[in-house]
MARVEX-905273 format. One line per field, with one value per atom (N, C-alpha, C, O): residue number from 1; residue in one letter; chain; x, y, z. Coordinates in pm, 1 decimal. Each point is the difference from the previous one (the first is absolute). Example, Ala and Ser with C-alpha at 12.3 -4.5 7.8 and 13.67 -1.06 7.14 Angstrom:
BEGIN
k <- (1 1 1 1 2 2 2 2)
r <- (a a a a s s s s)
c <- (A A A A A A A A)
X <- (1319.0 -89.0 90.0 103.6 -138.6 82.0 -77.0 50.9)
Y <- (-569.0 119.0 120.0 -1.9 106.9 119.0 109.0 110.8)
Z <- (780.0 0.0 0.0 66.5 -138.5 6.0 73.0 16.9)
//
This chain:
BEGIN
k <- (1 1 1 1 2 2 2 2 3 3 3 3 4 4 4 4 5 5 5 5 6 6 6 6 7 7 7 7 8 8 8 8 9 9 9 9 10 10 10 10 11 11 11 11 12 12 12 12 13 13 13 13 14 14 14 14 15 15 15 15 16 16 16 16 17 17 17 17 18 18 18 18 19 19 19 19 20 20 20 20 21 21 21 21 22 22 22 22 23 23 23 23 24 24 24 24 25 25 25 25 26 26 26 26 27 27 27 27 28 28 28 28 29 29 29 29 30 30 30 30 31 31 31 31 32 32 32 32 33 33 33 33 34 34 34 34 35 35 35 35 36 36 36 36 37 37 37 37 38 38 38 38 39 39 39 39 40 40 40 40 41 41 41 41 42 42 42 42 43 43 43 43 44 44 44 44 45 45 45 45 46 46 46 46 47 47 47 47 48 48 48 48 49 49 49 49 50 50 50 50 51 51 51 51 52 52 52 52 53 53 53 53 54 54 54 54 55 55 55 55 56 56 56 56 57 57 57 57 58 58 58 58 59 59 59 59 60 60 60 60 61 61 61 61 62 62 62 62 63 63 63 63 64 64 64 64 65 65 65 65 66 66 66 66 67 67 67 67 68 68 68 68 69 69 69 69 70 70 70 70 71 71 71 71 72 72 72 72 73 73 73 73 74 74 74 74 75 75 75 75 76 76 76 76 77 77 77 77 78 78 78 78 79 79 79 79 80 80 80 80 81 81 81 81 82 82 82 82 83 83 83 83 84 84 84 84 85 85 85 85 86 86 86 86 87 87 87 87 88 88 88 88 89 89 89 89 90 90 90 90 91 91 91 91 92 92 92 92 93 93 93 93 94 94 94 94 95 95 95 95 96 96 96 96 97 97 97 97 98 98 98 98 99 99 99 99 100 100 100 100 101 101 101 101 102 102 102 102 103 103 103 103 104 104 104 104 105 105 105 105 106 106 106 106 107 107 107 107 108 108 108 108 109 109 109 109 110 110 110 110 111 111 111 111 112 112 112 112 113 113 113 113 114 114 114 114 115 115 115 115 116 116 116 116 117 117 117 117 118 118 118 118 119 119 119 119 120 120 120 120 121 121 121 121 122 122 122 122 123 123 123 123)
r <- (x x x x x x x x x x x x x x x x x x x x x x x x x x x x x x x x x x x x x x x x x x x x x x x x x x x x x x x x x x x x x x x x x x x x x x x x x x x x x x x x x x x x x x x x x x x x x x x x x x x x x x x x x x x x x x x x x x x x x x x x x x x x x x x x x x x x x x x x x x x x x x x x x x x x x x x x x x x x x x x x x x x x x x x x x x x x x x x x x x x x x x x x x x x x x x x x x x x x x x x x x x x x x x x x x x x x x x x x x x x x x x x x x x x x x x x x x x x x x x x x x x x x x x x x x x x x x x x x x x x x x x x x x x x x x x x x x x x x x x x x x x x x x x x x x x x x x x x x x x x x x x x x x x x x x x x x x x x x x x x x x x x x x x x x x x x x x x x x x x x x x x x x x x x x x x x x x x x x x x x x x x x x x x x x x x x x x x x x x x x x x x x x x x x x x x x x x x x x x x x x x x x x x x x x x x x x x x x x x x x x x x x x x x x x x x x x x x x x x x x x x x x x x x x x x x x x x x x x x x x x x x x x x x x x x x x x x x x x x x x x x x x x x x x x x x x x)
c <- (A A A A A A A A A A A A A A A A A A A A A A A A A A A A A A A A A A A A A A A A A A A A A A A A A A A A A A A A A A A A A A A A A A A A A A A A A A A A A A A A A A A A A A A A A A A A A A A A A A A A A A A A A A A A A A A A A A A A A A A A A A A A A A A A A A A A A A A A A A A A A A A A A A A A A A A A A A A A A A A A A A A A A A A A A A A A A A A A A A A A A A A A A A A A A A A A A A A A A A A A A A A A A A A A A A A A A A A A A A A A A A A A A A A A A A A A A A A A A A A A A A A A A A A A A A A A A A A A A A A A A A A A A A A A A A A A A A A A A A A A A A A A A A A A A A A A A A A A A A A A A A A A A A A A A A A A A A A A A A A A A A A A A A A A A A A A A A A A A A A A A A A A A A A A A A A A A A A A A A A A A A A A A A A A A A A A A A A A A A A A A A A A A A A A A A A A A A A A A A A A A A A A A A A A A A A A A A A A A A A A A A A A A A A A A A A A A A A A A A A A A A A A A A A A A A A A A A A A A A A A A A A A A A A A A A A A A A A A A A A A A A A A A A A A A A A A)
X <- (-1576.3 132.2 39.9 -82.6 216.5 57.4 64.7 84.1 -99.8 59.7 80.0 -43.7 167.9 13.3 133.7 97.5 -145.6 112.3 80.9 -39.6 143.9 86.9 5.2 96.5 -134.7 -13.1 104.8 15.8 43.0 119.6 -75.2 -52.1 61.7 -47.7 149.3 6.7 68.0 160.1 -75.4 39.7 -104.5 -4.2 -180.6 -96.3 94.4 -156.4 -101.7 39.3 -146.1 -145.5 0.6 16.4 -27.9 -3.7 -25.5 -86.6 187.6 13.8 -109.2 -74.0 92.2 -160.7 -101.5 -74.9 27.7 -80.8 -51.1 -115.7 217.1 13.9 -102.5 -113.3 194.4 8.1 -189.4 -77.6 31.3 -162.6 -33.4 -54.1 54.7 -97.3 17.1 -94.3 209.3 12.6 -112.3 -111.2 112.6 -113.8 -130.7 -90.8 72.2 -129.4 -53.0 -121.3 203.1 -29.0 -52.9 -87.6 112.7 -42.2 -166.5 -75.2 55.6 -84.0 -110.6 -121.8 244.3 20.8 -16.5 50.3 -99.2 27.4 140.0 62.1 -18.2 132.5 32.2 -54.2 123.0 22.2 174.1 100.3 -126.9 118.6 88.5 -67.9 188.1 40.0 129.4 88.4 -89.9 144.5 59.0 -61.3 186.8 75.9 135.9 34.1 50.8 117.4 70.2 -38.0 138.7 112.2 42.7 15.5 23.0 140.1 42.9 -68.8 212.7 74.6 -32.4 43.3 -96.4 37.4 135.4 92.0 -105.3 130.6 93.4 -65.5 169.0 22.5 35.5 13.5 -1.4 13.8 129.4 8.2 67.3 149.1 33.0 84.1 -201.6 -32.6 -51.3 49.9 -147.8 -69.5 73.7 -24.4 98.8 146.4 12.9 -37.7 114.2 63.7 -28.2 77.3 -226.8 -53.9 -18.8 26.5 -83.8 -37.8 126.6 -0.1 125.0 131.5 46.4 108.4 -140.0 35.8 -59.4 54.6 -224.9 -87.5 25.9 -14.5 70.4 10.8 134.9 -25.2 115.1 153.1 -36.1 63.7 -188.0 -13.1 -91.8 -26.8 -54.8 -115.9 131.7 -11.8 111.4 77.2 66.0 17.9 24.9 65.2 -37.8 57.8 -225.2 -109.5 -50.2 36.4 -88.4 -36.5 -147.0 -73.5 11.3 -101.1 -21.6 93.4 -213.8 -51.7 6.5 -58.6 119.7 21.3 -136.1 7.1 -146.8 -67.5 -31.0 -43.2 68.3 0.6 121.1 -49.6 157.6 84.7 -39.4 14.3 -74.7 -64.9 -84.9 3.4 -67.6 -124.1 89.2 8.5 65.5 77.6 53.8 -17.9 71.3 85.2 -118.7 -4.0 -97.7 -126.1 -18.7 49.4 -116.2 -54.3 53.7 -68.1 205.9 71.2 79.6 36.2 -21.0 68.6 -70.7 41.2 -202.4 -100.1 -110.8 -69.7 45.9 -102.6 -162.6 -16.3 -89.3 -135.2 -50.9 23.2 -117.6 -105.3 -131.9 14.8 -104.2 -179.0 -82.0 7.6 -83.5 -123.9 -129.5 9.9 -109.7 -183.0 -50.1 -20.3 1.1 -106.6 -59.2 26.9 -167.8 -113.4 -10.7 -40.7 67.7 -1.2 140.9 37.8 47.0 85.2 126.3 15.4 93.1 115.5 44.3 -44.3 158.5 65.1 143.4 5.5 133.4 89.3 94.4 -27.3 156.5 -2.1 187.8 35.1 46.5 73.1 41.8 -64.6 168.0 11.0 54.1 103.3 -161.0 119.6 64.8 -0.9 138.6 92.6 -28.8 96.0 -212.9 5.6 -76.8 -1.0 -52.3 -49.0 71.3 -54.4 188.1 93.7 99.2 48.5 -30.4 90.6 142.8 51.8 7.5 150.0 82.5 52.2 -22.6 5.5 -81.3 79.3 -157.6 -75.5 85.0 46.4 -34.4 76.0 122.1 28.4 44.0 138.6 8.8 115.8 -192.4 31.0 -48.9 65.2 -158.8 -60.0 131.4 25.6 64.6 68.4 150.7 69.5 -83.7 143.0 -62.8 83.5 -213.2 -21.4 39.0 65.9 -88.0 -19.1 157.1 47.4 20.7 152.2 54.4 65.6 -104.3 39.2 19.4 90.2 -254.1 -38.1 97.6 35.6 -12.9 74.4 117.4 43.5 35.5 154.0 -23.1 65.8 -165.3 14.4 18.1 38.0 -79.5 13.8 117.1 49.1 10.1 121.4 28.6 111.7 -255.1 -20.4 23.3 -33.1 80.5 -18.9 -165.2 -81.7 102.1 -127.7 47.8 102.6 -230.8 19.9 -124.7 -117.2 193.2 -118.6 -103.5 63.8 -150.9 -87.0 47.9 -32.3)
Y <- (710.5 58.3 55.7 51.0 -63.2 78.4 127.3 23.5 36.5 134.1 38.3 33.4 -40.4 25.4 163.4 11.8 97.4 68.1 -4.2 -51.4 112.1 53.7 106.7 51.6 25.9 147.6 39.0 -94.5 201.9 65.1 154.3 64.7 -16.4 140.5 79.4 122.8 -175.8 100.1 -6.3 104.1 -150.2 4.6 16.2 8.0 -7.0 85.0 -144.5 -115.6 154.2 -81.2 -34.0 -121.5 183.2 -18.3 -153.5 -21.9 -63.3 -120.3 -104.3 -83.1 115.7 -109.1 54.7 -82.7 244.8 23.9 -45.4 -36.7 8.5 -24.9 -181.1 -39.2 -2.8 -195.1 18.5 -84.7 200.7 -57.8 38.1 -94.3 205.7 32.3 -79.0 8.3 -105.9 -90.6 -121.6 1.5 -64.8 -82.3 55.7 -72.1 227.9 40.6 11.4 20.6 -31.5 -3.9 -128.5 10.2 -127.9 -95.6 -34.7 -80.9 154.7 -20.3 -105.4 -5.0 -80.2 -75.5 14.7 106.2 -169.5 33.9 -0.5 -79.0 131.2 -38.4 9.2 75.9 -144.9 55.9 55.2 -33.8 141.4 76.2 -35.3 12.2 -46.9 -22.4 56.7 -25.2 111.1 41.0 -44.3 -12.8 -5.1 -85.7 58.9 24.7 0.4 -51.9 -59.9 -107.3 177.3 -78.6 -60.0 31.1 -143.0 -152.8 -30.5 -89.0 102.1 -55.9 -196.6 -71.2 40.3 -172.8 -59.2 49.5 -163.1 -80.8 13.6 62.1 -87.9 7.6 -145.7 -86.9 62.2 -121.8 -79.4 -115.8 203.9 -23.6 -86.9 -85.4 158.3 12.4 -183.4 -79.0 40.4 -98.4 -155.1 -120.0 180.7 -86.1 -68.8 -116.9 184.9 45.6 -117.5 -90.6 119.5 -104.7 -57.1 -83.2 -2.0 -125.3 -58.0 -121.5 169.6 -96.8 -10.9 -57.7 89.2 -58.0 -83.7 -73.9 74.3 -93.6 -138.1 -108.3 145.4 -121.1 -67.1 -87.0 119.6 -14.1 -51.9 -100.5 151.2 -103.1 -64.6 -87.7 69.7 -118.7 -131.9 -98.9 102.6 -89.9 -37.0 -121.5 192.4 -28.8 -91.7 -90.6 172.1 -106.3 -78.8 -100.3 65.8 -111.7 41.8 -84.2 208.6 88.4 36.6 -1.5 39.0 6.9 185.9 52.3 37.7 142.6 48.7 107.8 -165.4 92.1 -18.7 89.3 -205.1 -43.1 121.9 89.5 -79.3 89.9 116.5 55.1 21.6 100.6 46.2 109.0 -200.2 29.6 -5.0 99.7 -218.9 18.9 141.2 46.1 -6.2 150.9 100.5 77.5 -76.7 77.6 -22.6 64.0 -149.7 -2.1 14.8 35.9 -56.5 -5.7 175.0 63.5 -12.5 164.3 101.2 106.9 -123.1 72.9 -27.7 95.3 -187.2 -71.9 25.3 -7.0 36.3 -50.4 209.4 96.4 -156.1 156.4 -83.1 -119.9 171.7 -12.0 48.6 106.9 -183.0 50.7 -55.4 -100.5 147.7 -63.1 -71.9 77.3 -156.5 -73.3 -32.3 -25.3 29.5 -19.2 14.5 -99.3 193.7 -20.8 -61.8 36.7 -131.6 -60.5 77.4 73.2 -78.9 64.2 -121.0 -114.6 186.2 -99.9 62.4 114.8 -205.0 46.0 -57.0 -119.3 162.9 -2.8 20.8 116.5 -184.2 34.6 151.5 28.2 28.9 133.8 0.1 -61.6 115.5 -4.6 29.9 99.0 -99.2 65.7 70.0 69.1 -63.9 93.4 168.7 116.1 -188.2 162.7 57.5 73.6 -108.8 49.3 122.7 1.2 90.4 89.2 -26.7 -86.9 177.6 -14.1 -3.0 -111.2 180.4 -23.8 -121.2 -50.6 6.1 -134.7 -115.8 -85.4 100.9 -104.0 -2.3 -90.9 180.7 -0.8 -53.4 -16.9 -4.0 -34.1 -181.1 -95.5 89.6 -136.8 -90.5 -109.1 187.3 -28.7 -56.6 -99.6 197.7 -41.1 -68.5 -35.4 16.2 -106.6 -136.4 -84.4 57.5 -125.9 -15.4 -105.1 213.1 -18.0 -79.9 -104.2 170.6 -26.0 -148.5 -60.3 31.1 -166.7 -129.9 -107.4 163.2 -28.8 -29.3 -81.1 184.1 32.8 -151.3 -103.5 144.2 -113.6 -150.3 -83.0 61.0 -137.8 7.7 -103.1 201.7 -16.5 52.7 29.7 -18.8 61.6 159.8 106.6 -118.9 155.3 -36.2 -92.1 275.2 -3.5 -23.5 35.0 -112.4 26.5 39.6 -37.7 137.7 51.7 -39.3 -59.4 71.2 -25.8 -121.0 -65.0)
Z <- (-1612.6 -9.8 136.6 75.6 -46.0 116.1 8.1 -86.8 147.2 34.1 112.0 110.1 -145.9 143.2 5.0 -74.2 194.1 -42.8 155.7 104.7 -128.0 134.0 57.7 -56.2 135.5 3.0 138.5 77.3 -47.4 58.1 22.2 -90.9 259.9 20.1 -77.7 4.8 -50.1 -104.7 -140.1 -52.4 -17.0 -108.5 -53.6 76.2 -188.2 -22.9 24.4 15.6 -17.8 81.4 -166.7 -11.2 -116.5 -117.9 -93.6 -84.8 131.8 -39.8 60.7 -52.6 158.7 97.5 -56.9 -52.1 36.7 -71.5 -63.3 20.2 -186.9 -110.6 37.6 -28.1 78.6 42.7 30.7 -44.2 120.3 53.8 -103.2 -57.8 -19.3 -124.3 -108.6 -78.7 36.3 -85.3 103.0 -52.7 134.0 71.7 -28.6 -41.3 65.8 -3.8 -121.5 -1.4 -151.5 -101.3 -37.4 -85.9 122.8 -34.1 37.0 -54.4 143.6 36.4 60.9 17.4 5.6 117.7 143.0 36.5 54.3 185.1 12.8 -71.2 126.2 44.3 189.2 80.3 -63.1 141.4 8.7 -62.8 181.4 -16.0 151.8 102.0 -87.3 132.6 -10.7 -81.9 183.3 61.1 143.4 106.0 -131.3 113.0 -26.9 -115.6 226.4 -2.7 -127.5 -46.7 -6.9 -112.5 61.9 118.1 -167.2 64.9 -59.7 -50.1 -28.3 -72.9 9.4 90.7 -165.5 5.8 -40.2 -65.0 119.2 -10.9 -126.1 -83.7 42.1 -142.0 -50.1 86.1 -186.9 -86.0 79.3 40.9 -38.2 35.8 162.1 28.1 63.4 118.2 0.3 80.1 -176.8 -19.4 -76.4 12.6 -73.6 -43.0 74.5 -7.3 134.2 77.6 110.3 31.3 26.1 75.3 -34.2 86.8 -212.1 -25.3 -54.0 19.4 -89.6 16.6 114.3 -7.9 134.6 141.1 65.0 81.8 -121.1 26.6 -53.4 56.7 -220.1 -67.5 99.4 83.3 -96.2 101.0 107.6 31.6 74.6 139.6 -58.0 82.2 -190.5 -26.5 -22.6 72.3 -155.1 -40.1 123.8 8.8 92.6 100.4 114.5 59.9 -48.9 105.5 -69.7 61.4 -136.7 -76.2 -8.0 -51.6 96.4 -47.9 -123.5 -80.2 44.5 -139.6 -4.5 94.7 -188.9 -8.5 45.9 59.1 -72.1 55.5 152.1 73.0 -38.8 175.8 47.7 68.4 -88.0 6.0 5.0 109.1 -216.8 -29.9 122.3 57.1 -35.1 123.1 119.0 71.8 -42.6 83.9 61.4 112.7 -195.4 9.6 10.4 95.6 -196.6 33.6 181.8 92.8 -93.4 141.1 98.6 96.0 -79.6 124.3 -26.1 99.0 -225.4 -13.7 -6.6 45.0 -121.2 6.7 80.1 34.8 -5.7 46.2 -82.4 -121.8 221.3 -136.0 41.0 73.0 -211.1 15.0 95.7 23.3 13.2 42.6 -84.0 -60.6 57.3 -94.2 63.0 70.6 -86.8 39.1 -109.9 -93.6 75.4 -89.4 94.2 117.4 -218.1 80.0 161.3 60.2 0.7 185.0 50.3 111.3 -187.1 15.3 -5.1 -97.8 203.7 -34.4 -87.8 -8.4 -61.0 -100.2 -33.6 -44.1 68.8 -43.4 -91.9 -13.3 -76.9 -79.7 -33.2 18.6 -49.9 2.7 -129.9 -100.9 144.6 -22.8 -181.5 -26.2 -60.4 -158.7 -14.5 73.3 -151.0 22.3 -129.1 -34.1 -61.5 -72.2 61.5 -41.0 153.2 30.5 109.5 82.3 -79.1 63.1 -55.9 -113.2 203.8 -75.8 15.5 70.1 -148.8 -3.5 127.2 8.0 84.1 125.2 67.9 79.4 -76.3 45.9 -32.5 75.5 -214.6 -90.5 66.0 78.0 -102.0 34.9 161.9 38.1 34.3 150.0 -26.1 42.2 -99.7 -34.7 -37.0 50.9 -165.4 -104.2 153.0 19.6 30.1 102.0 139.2 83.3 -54.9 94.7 -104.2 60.8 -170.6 -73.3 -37.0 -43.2 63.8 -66.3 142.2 -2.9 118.0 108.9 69.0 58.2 -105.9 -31.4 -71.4 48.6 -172.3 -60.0 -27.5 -81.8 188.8 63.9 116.5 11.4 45.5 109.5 -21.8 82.6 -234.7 -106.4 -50.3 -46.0 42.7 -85.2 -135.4 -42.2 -39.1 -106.7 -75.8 52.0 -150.0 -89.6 -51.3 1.8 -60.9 -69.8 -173.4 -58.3 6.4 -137.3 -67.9 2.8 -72.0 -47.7 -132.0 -86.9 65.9 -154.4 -18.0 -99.5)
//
């Protein structure tokens, strides 16, 4: 099972509390990680880009996910990672992108798109 809480120095420690001692009841390992909140992308956000992707896939004669990467790689470009000793990279998701991320992604690809001639359509 997952647990996950949100915690704010404005409001009580109470609820995260609550979230480890429900983990610690199970009596289960659990591991505990704190980071940074990031709003993620929203549904709308995701519409959004992939009815524009679809719009220049039809336009270039590209397939929506060649497109997809397209716009990935050349607006976000890749993450790095090590396997085994090896660097290794990777183009970037747009699901672990936040809302602001999105929204700049969202108007490099509109931009693209303008340059074809195209609207976006959405869903």
């Amino acid at each position: 099972m997952k647990y996950r809480a949100l915690t704010n120095p404005k409001f009580s420690v109470e609820p995260t509390v609550n979230c480890v001692r429900q983990a610690w009841d199970t009596g289960a390992i659990h591991e505990i990680i704190i980071r940074p909140f990031k709003h993620s992308r929203s549904l709308e956000q995701n519409n959004m880009f992939h009815g524009l992707c679809r719009s220049i896939a039809r336009e270039t004669g590209n397939t929506v996910s060649e497109v997809k990467d397209y716009c990935k790689e050349n607006f976000l470009g890749h993450s790095s990672y090590e396997f085994r000793g090896e660097l290794k990279h990777r183009l970037v998701s747009t699901n672990e992108l936040t809302t602001d991320q999105m929204a700049d992604l969202i108007g490099h690809t509109e931009a693209l798109a303008s340059q074809l001639g195209l609207k976006n359509e959405q869903s």
